[in-house]
N, C-alpha and C positions, 0 to 999 in steps of 0.2 A: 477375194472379199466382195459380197454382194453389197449394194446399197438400194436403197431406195428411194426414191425422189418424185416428191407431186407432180402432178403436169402440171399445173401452175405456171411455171417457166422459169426461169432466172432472175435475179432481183435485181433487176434493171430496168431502165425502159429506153425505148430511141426515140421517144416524144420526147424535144428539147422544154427545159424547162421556161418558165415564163421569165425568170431572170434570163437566162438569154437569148430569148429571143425579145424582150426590151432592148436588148445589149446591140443586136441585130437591125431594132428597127431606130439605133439613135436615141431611146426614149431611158430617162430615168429611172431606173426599178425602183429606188425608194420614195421618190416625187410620185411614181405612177400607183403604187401602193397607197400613199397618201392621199392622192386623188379621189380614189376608190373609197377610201375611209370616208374622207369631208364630204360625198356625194355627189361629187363635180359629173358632168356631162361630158361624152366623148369628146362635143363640139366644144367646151374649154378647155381638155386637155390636149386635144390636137393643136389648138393656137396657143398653149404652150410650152409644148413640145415640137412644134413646127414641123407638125408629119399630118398626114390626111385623118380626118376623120375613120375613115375606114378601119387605117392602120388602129387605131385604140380600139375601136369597134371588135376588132379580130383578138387585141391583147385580153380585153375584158373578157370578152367568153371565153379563150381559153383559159383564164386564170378563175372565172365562176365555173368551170368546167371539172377542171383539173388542179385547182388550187396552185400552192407555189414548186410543186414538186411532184409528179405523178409518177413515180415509184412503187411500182408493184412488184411482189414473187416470193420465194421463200424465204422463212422466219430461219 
């Protein structure tokens, strides 16, 4: 039996998603979500979440990147 299949790839991806890597970096996924909503500043969320500026600096664009799940491939 033939099949056929996009190249597209598999409906996976090995980009961790933004939940865990919050999870990773110690930081609240749904405080850090909320953050994001209320308009807070990496510099508030880092002091309080007690991780460097940097670290949220890196969460934010991946999550304005790739949203909460970046999940591609076939339907």
């Amino acid at each position: 039996m033939s099949h056929k299949y996009s190249s597209r790839g598999a409906p996976w991806d090995t980009r961790p998603s933004i939940k865990e890597m919050c999870a990773e970096a110690g930081v609240d996924w749904n405080r850090f979500i909320a953050g994001i909503k209320r308009g807070r500043s990496d510099e508030e969320m880092a002091s309080e979440f007690g991780v460097s500026e940097r670290t949220i600096t890196s969460l934010r664009r991946h999550f304005e990147k790739y949203g909460i799940a970046s999940v591609e491939g076939q339907d």
